[in-house]
C-alpha positions in Angstrom: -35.2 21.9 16.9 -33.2 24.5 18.4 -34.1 25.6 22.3 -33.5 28.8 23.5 -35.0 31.1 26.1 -35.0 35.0 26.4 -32.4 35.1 24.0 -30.3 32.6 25.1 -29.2 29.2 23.0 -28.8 26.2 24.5 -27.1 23.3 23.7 -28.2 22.3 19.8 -29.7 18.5 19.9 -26.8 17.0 18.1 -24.5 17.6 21.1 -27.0 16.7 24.3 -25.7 13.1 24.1 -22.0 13.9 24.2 -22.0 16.8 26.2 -24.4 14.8 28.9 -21.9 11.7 28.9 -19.1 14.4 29.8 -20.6 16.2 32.1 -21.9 13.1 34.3 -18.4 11.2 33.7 -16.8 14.4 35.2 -19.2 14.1 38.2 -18.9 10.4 38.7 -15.0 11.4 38.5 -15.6 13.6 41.4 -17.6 11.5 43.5 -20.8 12.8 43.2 -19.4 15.5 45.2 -19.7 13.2 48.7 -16.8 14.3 51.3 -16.7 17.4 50.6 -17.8 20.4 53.0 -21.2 22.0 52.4 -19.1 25.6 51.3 -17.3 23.1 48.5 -20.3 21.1 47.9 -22.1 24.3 46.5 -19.8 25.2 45.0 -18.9 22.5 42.6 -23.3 21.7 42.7 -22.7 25.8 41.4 -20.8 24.6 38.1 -22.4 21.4 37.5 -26.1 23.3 37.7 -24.9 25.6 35.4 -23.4 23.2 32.9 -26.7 21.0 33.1 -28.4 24.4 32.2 -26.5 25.2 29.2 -27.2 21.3 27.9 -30.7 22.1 28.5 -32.0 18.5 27.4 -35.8 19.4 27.9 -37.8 22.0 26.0 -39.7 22.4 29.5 -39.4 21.1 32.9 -35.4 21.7 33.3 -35.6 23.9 36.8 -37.7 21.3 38.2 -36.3 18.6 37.0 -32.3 19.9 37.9 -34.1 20.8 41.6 -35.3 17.1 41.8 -31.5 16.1 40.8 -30.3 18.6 43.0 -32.2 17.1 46.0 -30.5 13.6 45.5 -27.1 14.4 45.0 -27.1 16.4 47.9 -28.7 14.2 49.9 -26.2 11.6 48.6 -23.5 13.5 49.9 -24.2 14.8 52.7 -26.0 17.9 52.2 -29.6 17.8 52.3 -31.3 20.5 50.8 -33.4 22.9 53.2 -36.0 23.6 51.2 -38.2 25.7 53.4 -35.3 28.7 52.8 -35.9 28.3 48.8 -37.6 30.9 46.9 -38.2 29.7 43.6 -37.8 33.3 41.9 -34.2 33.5 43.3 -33.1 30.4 41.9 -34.8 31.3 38.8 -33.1 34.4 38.6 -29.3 33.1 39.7 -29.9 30.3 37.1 -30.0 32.9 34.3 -27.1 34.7 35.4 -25.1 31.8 35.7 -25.8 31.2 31.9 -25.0 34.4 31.3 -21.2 33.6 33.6 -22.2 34.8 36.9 -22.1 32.4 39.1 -22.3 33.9 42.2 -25.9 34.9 43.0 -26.5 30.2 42.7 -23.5 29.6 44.6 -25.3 32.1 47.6 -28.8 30.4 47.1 -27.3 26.8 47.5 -24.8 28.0 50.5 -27.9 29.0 52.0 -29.6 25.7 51.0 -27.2 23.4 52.4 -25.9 25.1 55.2 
């Protein structure tokens, strides 16, 4: 079954596994992100929400479930989440666009998160 959302495709089925396996190798690669700044930490937690967005593994449950990631990587390095600043329709909406190849209104909602 194909997945897509207001128009937009995600990743078809038949790639999850693969494209999965290269996007966490490239994280694991980079560390997990831990020694970086909290600027450079959002912004390279900016291109890997994205990409997990795109591979869209669940049919519902992804925002959650990439906030609940979220929350332990940056936790893990370094960069705990303030949550009390998040407003879930922002992040909904900068999630969209950053499908769409606008990345800047996530990277602003995480600088504020972990800064």
């Amino acid at each position: 079954m194909r997945i897509a959302k207001g128009g937009n495709t995600f990743c078809y089925p038949e790639n999850i596994d693969r494209e999965m396996r290269r996007l966490f190798a490239a994280l694991a690669d980079r560390k997990y992100f831990q020694g970086l700044g909290a600027d450079d930490f959002a912004a390279e937690a900016t291109h890997f929400l994205t990409d997990l967005n795109a591979i869209h593994p669940f049919r519902e449950g992804n925002g959650r479930t990439q906030l609940s990631f979220l929350m332990l990587l940056a936790d893990q390095a370094g960069h705990p989440l303030q949550l009390e600043r998040l407003d879930p329709k922002e992040i909904l909406d900068a999630i969209i666009k950053s499908f769409g190849g606008n990345e800047a209104p996530l990277l602003a909602v995480l600088k504020r998160l972990v800064g």
